[in-house]
Z-matrix of the N, CA and C atoms (Angstrom, degrees):
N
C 1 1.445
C 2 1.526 1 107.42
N 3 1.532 2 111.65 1 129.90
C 4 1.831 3 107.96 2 175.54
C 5 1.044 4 122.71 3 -62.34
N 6 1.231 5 154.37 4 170.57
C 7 1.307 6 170.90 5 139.30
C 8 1.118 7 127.18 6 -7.83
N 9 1.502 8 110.93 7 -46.20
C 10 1.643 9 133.43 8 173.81
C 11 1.755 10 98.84 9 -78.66
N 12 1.241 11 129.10 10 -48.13
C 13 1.065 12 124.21 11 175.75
C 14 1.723 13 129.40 12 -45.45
N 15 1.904 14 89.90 13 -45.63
C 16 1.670 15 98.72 14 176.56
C 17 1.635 16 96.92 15 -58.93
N 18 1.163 17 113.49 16 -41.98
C 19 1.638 18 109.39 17 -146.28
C 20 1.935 19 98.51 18 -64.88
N 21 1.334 20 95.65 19 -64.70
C 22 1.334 21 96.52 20 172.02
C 23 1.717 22 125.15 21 -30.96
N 24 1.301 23 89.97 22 -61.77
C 25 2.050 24 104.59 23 175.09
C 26 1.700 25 106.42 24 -48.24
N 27 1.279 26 116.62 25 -62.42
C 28 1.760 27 114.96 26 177.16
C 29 1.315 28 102.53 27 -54.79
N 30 1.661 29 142.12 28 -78.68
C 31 1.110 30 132.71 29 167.56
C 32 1.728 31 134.42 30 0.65
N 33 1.581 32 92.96 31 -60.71
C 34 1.850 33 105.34 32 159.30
C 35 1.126 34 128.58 33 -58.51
N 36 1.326 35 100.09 34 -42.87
C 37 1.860 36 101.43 35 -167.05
C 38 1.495 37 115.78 36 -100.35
N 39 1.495 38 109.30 37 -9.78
C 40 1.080 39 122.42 38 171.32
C 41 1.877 40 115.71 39 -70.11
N 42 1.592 41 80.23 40 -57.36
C 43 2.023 42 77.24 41 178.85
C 44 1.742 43 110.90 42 -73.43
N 45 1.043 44 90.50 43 -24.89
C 46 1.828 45 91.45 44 -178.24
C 47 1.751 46 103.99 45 -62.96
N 48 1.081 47 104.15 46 -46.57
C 49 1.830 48 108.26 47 175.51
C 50 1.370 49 120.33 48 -50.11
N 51 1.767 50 89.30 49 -57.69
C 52 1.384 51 99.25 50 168.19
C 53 1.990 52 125.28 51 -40.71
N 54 1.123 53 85.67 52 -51.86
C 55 2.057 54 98.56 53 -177.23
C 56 1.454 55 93.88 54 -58.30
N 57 1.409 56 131.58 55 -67.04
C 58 0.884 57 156.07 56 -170.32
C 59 1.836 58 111.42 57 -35.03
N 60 1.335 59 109.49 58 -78.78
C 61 1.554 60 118.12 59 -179.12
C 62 1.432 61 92.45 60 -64.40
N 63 1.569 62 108.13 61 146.58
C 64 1.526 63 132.25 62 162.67
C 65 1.385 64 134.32 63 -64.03
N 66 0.982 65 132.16 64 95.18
C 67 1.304 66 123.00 65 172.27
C 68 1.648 67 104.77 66 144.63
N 69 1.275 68 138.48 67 -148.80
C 70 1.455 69 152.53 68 179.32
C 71 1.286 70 113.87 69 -98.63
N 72 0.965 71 149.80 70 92.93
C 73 1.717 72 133.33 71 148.13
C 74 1.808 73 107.84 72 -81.84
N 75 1.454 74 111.23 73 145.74
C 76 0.789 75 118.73 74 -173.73
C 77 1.983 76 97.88 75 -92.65
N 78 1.344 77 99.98 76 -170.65
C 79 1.553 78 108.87 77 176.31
C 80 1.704 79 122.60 78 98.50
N 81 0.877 80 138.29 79 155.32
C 82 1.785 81 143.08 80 -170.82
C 83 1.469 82 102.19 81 -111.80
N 84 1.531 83 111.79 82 -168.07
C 85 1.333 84 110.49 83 -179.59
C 86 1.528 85 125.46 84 -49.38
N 87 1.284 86 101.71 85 -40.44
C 88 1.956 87 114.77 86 -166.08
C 89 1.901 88 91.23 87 -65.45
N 90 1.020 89 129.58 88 -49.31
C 91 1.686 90 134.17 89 -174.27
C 92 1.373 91 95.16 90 -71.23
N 93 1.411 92 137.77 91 -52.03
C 94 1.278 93 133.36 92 156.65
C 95 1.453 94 123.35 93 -25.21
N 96 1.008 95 127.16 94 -72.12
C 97 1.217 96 145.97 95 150.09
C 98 1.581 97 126.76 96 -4.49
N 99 1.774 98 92.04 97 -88.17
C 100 1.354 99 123.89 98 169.73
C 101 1.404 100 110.91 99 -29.26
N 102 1.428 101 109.43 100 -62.48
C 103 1.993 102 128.74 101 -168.03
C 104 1.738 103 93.06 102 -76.00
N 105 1.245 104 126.67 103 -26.98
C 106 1.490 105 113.58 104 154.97
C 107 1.340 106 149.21 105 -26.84
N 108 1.702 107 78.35 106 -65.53
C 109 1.320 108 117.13 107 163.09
C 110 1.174 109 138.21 108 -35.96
N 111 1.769 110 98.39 109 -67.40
C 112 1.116 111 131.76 110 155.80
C 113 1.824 112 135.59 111 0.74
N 114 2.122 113 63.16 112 -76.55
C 115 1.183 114 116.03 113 -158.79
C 116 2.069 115 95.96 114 -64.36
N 117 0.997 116 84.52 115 -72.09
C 118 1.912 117 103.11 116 173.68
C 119 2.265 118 95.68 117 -30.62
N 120 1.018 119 137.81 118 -57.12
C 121 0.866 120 145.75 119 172.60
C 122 1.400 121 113.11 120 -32.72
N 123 1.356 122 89.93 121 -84.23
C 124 2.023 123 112.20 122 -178.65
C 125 1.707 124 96.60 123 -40.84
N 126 1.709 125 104.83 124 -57.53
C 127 1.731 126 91.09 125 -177.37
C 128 1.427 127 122.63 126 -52.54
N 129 1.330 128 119.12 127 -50.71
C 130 1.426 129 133.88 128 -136.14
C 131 1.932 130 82.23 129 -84.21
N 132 1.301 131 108.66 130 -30.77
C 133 1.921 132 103.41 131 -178.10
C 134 1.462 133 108.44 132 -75.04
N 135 1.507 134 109.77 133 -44.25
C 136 1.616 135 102.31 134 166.83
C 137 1.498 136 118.21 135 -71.02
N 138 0.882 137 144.53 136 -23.90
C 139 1.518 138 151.18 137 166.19
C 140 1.647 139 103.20 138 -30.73
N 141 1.755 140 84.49 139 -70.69
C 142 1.346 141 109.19 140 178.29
C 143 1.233 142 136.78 141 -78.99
N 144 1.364 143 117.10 142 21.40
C 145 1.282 144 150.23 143 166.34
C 146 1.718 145 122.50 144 -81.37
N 147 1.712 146 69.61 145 -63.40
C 148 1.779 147 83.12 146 172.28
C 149 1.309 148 112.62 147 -84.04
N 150 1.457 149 136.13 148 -17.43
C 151 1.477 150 118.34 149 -168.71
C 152 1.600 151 118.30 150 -87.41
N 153 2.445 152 94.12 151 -17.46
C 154 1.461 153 93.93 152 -169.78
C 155 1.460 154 95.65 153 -112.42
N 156 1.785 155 107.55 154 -7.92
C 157 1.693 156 79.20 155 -153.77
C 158 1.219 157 120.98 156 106.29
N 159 1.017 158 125.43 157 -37.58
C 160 1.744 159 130.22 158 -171.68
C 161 1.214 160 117.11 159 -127.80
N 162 1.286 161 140.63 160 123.12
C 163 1.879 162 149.79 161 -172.22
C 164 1.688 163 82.77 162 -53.74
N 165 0.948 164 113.21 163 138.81
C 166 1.980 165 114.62 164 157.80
C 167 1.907 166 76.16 165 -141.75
N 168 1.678 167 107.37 166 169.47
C 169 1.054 168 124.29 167 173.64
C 170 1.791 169 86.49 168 -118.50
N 171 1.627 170 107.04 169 115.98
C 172 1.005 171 129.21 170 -174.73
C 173 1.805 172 112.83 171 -134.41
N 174 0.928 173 136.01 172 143.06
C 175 1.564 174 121.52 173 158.08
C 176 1.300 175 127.42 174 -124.04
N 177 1.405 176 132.12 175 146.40
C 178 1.390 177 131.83 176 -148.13
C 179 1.658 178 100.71 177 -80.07
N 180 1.620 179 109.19 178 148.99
C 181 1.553 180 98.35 179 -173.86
C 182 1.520 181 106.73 180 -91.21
N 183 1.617 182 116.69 181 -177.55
C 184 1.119 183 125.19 182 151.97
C 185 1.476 184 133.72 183 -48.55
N 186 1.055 185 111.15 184 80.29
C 187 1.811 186 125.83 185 174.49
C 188 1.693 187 117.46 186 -156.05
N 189 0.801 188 107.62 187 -170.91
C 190 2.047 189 102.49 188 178.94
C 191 1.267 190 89.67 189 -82.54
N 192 1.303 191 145.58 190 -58.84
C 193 1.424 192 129.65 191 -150.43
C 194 1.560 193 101.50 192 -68.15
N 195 0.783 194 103.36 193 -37.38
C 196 1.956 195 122.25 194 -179.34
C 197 1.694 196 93.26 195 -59.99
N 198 1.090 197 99.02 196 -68.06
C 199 1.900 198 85.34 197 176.00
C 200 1.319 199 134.98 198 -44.48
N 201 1.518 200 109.69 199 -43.54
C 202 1.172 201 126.81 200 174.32
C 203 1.367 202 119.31 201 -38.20
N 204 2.122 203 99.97 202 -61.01
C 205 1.154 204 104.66 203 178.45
C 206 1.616 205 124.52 204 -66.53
N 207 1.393 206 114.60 205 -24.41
C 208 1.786 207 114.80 206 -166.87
C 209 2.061 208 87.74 207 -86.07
N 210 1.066 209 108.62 208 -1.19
C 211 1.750 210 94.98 209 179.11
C 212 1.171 211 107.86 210 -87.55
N 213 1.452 212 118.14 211 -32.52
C 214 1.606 213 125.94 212 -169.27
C 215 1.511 214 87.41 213 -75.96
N 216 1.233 215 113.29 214 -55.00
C 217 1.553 216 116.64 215 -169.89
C 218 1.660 217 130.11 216 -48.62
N 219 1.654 218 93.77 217 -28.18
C 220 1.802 219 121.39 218 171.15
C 221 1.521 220 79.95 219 -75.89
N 222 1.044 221 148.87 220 -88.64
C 223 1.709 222 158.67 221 -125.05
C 224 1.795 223 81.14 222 -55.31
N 225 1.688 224 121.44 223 -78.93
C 226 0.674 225 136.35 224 -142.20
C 227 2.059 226 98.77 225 -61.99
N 228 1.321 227 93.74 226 -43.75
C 229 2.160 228 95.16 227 -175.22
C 230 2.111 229 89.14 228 -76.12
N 231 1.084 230 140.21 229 -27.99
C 232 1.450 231 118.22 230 -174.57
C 233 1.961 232 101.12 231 -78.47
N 234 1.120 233 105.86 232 -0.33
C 235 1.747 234 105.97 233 -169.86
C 236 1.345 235 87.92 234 -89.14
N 237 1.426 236 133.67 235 -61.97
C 238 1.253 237 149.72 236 168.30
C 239 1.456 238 127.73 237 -38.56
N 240 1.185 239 114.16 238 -44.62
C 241 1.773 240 120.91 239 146.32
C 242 1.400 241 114.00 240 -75.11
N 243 0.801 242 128.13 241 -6.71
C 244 1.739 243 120.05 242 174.95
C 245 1.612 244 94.22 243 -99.63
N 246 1.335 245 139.96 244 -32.18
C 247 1.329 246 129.59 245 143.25
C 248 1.235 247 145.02 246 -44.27
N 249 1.371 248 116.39 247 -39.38
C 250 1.663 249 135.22 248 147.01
C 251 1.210 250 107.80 249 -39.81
N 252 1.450 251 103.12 250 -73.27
C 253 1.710 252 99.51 251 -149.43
C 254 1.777 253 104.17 252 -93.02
N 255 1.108 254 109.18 253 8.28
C 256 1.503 255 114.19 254 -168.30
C 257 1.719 256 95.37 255 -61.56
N 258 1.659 257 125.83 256 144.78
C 259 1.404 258 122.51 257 -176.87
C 260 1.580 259 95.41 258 -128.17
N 261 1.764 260 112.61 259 150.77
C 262 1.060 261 108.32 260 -157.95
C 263 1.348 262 97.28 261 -98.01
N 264 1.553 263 127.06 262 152.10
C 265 1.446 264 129.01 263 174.16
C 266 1.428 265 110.39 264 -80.20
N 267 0.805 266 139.57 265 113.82
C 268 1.849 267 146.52 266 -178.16
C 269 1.596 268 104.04 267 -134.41
């Protein structure tokens, strides 16, 4: 997939995640983006997990089903940074 394609694809699934998950994430377009990205990754390897059987590092393309998956995939990497960076109240 070209360049313009990733950008676009993170862009989507990034703000859509964003709306989507509860609460605040911090960050602007480029973190938008980025967790898109990500996101498209994390899906497109579990996709392809379950369809072959085998982890490949794959990412979902430009289409609705392709979106679908890099949105779950944004949902799933902003759950995972909110675990990282989460600080404990004491």
């Amino acid at each position: 997939m070209n360049i313009i394609a990733w950008i676009i694809l993170g862009l989507l699934a990034g703000a859509i995640a964003k709306a989507i998950y509860p609460g605040r994430q911090g960050g602007g377009i480029l973190a938008t983006m980025i967790l898109g990205i990500i996101g498209a990754f994390i899906g497109g390897s579990i996709v392809s997990l379950i369809n072959t059987g085998t982890l490949q590092l794959t990412a979902s393309t430009l289409s609705i089903p392709g979106l679908i998956v890099a949105i779950i995939g944004a949902i799933i990497a902003i759950f995972i940074w909110g675990l990282i960076t989460r600080r404990s109240t004491v």
